[in-house]
PDB file as gemmi writes it, atoms N, CA and C in Angstrom:
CRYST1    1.000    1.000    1.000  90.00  90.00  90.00 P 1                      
ATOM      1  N   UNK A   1       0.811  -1.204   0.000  1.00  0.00           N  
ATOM      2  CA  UNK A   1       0.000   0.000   0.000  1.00  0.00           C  
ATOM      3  C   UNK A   1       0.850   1.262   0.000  1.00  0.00           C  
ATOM      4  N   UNK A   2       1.646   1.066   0.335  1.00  0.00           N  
ATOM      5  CA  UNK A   2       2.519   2.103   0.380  1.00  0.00           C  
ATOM      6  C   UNK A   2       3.501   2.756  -0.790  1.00  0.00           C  
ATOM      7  N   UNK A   3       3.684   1.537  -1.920  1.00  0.00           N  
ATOM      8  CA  UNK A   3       3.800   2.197  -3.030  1.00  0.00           C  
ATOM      9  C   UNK A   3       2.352   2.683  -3.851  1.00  0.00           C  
ATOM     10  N   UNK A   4       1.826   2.479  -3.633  1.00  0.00           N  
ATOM     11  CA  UNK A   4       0.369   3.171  -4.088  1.00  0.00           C  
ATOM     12  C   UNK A   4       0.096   4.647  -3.360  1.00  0.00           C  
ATOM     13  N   UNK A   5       0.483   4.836  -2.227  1.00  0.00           N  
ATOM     14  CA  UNK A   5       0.810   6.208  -1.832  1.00  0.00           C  
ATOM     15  C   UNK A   5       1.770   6.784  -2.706  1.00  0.00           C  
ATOM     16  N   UNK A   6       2.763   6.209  -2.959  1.00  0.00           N  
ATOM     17  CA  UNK A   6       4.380   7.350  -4.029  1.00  0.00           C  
ATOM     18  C   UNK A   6       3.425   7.571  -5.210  1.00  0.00           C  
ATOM     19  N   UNK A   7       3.272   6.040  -5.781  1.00  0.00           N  
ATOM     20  CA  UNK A   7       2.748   5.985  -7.456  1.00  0.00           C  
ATOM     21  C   UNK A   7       1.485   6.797  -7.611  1.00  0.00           C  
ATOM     22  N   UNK A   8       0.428   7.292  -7.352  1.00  0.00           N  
ATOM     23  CA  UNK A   8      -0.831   7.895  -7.616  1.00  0.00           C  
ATOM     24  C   UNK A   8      -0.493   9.137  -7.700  1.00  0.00           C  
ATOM     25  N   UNK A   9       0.145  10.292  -6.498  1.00  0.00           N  
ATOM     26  CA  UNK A   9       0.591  11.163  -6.950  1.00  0.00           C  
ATOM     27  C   UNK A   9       1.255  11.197  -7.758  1.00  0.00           C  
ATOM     28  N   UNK A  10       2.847  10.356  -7.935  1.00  0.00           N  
ATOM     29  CA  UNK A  10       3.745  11.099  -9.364  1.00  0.00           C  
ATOM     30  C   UNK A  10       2.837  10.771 -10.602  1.00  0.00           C  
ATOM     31  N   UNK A  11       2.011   9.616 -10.993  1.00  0.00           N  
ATOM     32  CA  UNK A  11       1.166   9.652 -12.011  1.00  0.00           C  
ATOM     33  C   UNK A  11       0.342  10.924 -12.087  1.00  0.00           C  
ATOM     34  N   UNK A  12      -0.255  11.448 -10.701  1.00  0.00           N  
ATOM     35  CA  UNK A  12      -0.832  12.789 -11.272  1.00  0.00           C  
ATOM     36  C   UNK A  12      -0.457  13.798 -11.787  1.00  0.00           C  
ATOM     37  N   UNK A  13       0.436  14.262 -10.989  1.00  0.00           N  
ATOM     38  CA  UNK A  13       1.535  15.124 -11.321  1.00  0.00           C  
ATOM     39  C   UNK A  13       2.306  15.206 -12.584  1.00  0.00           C  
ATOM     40  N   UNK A  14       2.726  13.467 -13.078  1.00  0.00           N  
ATOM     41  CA  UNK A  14       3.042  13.552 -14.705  1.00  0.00           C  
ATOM     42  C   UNK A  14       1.815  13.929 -15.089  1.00  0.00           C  
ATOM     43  N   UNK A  15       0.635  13.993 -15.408  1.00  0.00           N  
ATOM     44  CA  UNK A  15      -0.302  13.632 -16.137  1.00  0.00           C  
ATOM     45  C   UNK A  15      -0.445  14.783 -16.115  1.00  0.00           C  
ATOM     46  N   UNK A  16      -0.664  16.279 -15.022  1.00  0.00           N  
ATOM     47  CA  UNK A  16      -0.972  17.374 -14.720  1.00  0.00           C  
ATOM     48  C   UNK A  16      -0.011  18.520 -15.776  1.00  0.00           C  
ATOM     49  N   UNK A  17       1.397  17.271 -15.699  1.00  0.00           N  
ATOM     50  CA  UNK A  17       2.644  18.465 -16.218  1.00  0.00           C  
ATOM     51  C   UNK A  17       2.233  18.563 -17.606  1.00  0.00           C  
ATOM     52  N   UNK A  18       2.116  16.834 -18.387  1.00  0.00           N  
ATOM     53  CA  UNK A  18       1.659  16.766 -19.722  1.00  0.00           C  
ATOM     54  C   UNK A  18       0.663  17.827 -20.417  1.00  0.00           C  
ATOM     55  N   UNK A  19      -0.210  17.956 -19.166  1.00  0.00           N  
ATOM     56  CA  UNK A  19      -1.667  18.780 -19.523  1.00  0.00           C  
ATOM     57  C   UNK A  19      -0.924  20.632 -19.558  1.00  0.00           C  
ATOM     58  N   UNK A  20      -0.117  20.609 -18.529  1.00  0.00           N  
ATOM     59  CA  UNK A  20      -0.013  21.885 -19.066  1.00  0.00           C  
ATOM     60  C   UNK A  20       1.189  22.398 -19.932  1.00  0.00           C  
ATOM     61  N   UNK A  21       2.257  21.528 -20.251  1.00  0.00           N  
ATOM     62  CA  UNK A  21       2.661  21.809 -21.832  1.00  0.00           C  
ATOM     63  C   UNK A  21       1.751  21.597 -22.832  1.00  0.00           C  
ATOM     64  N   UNK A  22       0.933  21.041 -22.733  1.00  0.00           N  
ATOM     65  CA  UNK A  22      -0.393  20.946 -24.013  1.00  0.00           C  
ATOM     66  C   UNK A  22      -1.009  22.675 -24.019  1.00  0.00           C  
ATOM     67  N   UNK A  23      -1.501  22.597 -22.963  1.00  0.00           N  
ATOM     68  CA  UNK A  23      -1.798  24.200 -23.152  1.00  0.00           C  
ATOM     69  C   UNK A  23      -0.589  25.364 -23.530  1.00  0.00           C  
ATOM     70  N   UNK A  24       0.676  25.182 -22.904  1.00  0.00           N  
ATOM     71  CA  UNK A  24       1.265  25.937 -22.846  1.00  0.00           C  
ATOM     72  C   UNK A  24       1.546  25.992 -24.530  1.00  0.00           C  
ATOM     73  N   UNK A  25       1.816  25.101 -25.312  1.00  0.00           N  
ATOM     74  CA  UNK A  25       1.905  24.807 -26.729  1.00  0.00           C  
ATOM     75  C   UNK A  25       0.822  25.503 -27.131  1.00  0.00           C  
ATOM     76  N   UNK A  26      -0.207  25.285 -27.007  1.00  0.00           N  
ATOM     77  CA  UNK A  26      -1.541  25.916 -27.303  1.00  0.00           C  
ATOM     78  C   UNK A  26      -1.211  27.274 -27.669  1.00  0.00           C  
ATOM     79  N   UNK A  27      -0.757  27.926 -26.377  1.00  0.00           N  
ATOM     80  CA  UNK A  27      -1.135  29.647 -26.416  1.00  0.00           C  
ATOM     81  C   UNK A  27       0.338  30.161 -27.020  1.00  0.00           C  
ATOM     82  N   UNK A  28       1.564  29.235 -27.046  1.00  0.00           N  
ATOM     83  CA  UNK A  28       2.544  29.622 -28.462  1.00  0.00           C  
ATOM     84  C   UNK A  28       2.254  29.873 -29.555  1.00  0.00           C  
ATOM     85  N   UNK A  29       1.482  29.060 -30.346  1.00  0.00           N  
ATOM     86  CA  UNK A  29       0.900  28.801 -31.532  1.00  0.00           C  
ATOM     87  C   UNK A  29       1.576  27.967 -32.284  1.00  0.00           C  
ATOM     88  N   UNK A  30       1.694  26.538 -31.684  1.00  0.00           N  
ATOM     89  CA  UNK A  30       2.568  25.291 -31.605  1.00  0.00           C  
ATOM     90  C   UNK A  30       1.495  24.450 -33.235  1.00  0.00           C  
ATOM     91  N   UNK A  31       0.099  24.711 -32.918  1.00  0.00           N  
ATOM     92  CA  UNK A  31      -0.906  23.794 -33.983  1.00  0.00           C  
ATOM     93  C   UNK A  31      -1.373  25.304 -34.811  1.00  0.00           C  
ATOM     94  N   UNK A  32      -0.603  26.324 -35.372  1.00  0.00           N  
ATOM     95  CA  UNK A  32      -1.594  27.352 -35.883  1.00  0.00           C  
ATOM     96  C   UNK A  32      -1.613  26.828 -37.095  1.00  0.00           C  
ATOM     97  N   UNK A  33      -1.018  26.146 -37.727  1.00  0.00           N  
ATOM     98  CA  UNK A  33      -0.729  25.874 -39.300  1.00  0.00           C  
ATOM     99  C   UNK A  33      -0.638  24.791 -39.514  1.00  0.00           C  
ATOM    100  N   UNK A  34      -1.634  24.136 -39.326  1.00  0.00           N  
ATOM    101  CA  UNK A  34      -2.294  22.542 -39.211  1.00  0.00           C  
ATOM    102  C   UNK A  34      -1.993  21.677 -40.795  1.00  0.00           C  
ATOM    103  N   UNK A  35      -2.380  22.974 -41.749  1.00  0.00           N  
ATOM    104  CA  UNK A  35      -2.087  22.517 -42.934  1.00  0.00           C  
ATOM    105  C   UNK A  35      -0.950  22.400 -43.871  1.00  0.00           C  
ATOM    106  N   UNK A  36      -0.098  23.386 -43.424  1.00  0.00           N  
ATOM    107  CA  UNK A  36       1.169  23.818 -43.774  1.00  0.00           C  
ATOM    108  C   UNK A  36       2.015  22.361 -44.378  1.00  0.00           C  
ATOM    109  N   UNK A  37       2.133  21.707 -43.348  1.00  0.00           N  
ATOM    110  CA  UNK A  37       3.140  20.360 -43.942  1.00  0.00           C  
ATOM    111  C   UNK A  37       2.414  19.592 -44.564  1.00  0.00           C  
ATOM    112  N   UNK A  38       1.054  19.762 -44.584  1.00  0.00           N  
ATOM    113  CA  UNK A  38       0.306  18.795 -45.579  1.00  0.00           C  
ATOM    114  C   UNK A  38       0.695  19.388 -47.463  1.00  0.00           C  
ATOM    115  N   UNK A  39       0.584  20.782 -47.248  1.00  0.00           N  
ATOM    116  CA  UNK A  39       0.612  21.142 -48.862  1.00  0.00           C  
ATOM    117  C   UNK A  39       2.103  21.489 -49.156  1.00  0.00           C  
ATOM    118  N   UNK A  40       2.703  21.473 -48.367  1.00  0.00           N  
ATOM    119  CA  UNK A  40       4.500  21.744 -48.591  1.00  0.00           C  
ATOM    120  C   UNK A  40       5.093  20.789 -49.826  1.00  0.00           C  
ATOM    121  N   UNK A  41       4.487  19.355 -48.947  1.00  0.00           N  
ATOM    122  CA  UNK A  41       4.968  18.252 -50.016  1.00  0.00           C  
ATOM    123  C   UNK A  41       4.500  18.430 -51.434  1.00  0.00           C  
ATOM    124  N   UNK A  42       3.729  19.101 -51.885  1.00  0.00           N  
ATOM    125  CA  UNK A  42       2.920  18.946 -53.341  1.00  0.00           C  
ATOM    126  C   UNK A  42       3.834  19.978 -54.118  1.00  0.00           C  
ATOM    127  N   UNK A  43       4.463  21.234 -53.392  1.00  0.00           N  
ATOM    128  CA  UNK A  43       5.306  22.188 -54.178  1.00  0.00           C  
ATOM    129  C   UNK A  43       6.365  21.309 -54.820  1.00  0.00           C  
ATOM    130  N   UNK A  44       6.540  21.588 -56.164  1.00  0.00           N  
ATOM    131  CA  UNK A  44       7.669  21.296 -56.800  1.00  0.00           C  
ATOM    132  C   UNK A  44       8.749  22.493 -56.402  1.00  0.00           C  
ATOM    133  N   UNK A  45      10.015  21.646 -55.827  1.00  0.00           N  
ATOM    134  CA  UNK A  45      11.104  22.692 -55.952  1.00  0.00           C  
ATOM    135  C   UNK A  45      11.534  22.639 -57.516  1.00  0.00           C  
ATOM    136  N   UNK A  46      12.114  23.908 -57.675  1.00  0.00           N  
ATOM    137  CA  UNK A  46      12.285  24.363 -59.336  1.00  0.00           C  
ATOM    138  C   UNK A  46      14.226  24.361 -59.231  1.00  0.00           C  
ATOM    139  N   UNK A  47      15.181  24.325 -57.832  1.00  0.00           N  
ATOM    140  CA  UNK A  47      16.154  24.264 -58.006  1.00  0.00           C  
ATOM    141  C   UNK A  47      17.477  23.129 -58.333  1.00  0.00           C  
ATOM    142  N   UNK A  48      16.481  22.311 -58.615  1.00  0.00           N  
ATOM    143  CA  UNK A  48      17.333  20.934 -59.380  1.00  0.00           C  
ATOM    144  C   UNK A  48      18.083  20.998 -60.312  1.00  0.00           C  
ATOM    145  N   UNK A  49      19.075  20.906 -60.750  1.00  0.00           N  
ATOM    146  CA  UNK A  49      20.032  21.791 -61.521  1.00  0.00           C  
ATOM    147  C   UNK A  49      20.697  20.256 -62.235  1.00  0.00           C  
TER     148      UNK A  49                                                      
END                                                                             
């Protein structure tokens, strides 16, 4: 029982930290350009020489 006292908190605590680099990413603007690497690939580069 007593590792169930250590383990429940540090699981929260990871789980809490995860949650707030998710936000913190959020309000960077980490997802603003969702589409960006989707249409990148379709440009032909023209500098192939």
């Amino acid at each position: 029982m007593t590792g169930l006292a250590f383990l429940i908190p540090v699981a929260l605590g990871l789980g809490l930290l995860g949650l707030g680099a998710f936000f913190w990413s959020l309000k960077n603007g980490q997802f603003d350009d969702p589409e960006g690497a989707a249409n990148r690939i379709l440009i032909d580069d023209e500098d192939d020489a």
